[in-house]
Residue, then its C-alpha position, 0 to 999 in steps of 0.5 A: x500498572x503502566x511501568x509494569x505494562x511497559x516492561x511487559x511490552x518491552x520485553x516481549x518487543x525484545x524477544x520477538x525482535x530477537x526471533x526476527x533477526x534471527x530468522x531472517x477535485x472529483x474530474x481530475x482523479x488520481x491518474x497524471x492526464x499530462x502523462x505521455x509516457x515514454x522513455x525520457x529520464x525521470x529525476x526524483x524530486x528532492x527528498x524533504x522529510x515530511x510530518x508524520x501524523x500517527x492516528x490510532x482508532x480508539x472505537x469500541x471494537x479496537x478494546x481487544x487489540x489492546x487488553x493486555x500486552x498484545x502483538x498489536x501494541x508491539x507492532x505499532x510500537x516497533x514501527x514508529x520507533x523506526x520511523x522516529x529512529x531511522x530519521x524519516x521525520x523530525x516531527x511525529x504527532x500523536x492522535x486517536x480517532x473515532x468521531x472526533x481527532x483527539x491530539x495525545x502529544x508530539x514526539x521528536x527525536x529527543x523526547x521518545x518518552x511521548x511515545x513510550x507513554x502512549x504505548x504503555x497506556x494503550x488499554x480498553x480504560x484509556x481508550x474509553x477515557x479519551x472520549x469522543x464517539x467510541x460507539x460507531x465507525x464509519x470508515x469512510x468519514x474517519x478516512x476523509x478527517x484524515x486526508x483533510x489534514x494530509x498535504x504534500x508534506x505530510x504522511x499520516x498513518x492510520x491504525x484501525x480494525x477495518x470495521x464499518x459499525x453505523x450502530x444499533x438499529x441500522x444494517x451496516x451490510x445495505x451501507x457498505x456500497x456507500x461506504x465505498x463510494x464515500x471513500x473514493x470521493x474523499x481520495x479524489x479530492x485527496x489527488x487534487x491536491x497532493x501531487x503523486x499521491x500514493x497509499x500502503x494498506x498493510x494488513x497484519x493481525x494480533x490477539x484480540x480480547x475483547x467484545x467483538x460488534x457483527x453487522x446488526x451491531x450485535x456483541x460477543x465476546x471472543x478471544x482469537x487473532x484478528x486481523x488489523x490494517x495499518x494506512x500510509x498516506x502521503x506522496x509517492x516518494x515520501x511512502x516509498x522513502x518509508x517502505x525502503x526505510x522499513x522494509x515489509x520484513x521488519x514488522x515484528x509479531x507475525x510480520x505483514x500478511x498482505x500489503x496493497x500499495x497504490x499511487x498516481x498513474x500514467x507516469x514516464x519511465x526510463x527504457x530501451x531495447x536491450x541489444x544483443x537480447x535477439x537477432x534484430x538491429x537497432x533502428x539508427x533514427x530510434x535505437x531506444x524504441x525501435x528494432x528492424x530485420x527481426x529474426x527468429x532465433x536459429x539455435x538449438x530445437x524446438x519451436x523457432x521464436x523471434x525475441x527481445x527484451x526491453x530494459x525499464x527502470x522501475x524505481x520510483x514506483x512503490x511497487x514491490x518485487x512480488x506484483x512487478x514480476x506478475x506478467x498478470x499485473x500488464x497489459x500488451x497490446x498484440x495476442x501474437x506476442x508474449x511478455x515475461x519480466x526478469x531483473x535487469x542486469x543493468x545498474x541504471x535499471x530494475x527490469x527487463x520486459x522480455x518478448x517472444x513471438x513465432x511470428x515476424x511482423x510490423x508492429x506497434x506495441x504498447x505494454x501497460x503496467x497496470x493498477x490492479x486490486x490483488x486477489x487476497x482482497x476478495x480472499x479475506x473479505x468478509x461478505x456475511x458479516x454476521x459472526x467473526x471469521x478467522x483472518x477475515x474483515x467484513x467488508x473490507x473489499x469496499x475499502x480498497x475498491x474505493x480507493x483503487x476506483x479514484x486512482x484510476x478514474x482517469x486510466x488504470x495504468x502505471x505507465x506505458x513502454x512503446x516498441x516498433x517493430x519495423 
């Protein structure tokens, strides 16, 4: 039955592949207080590939992701096939997780049979047999038993339906703003001890048959696509390593629906004033960061702006090119100007900050880009919790407040570009 199972998944994985390819402590938070921000030259670290530990809920309500040959078993799969593959790690270990951690092998780069079979077992009996305390979750407790185990060399990867169940007889809607405040505190003293902490919540989603428990932990049984979320743990580099490594497109099945990364704040960038990007001269003293004889543009009609662009390279965030460009993702400081963000022209940078304004003056700007909570968090949070709701997670928001309250504990910025206007 597990040879025909893995055949079942392999040619499955084989044609979907198919498709894609042709398709194409608590004080001291998460934030960088030592910050100032800046425009000096930031040097990556030197890469160290780190430990990957791999950590599959096998809770009750996780047995409909894996009755039969699903897209879930797929997913997971394909994804630690291309972290094992394409040399991000030497050493991957292998766990479920409920109210215990339970070790289920090491896979290295000559013995992918671990991970092959573990695939292949991947099934409601296995998950039972396995043990421990499949019939509650508490999200916030099996986050905490994960980063207790995840340092500076370590990335862990959390697979896991998002679910709150605190079993029968307690209400879990009254314990979802623990679960949140439990989840900050646990990522706090994550911070304080992984220097530029980071983290990916990938949500992606999969058939599910099987026994589905609601708020009061009452079952029904359903057969429908379910959303499930895949959490990245580890420093900014080794996660941004990955990402690179694995872009979002090459998840398989229905590929990431939405994705939330965060990371530690309030970090220097590299930047300067374009030249030639307005009528202005660079100021002798600070030619990076300061401009002089600003002047309105006198070509072509319409209104007259006075403009200029700031060029800032990016590249150490894990930040995608969907939330850099969000002119709502930053903060300027002054109403009478406006920002827009483009690529940079530039090979020694990602971006350029573009500023107008139909007004001459002195100014001290600072634009801050923000740490913010995406709108689809709310979009496919549940609040009800009483039945499933197609492409929703009950209570999910409470998670991802939880972990973006202890990134920015200490301030809700990324970084900080300051410009004078003489």
């Amino acid at each position: 039955m597990t040879k025909q199972k893995l055949k079942k998944i392999g040619k499955a994985f084989f044609l979907t592949s198919m498709a894609v390819s042709m398709s194409v402590l608590p004080l001291t938070g998460c934030g960088n207080p030592k910050g100032k921000g800046g425009s000096g030259t930031v040097y990556p670290p030197e890469i160290v590939k780190p430990k990957i530990n791999v950590y599959i809920e096998n809770s009750g309500s996780m047995d409909g992701y894996v009755k039969g040959v699903t897209e879930f078993e797929q997913i997971v799969y394909n994804y630690l096939s291309d972290i094992n593959n394409k040399d991000i790690t030497d050493t991957m270990n292998l766990f479920y997780i409920n109210s215990e951690i339970l070790p289920q092998g090491q896979v290295t780069k000559n013995n992918m049979n671990v991970l092959t079979g573990f695939i292949a077992t991947l099934d409601p009996k296995t998950f039972n047999a396995k043990g421990g305390g499949r019939g509650t979750s508490d999200i916030a407790k099996v986050l905490d038993s994960v980063l207790q185990r995840t340092n500076e060399n370590t990335v862990s990867i959390l697979v896991t339906d998002g679910i709150f169940s605190p079993g029968k007889g307690i209400k879990a809607a009254q314990y979802l703003p623990n679960q949140q405040i439990g989840i900050k505190n646990a990522f706090v003293g994550f911070c304080s001890k992984v220097k530029d902490a980071a983290v990916l919540v990938y949500q992606l989603s999969s058939q599910f048959n099987g026994t589905y428990y609601n708020k009061e932990d009452s079952p029904k049984q359903i057969e429908e696509q379910r959303p499930f979320y895949i959490w990245v743990i580890g420093n900014e580099q080794s996660l941004k390593t990955l990402r690179n490594k694995i872009p979002d497109h090459t998840f398989i099945g229905k590929g990431v629906e939405h994705v939330f990364a965060i990371a530690s704040g309030n970090k220097e960038v590299n930047y300067a004033i374009k030249p030639g990007s307005g009528v202005f001269h660079l100021d002798k003293t600070n030619p990076k960061t300061t401009i002089k004889d600003w002047k309105k543009n006198s070509k072509g009609g319409g209104t007259k702006l006075a403009q200029f662009s700031v060029n800032v390279d990016f590249s150490a965030f894990l930040q995608d090119d969907a939330y850099l460009p969000d002119t709502s993702n930053y903060d300027l400081n002054d109403k009478d100007f406006t920002l827009s963000i483009t690529k940079a022209a530039s090979g020694s940078y990602t971006h350029s900050l573009n500023i107008q304004s139909p007004i001459i003056k002195k100014a001290a700007l600072s634009i801050k880009l923000l740490s913010k909570v995406p709108t689809w968090v709310e979009d496919i949070n549940d609040d009800d919790g009483s039945a499933a709701v197609p492409g929703k997670t009950f209570g999910i928001k409470y998670q991802i407040n939880g972990l973006h309250e202890a990134f920015t504990l200490n301030g809700n910025h990324y970084t900080e570009i300051k410009i004078f206007i003489k």
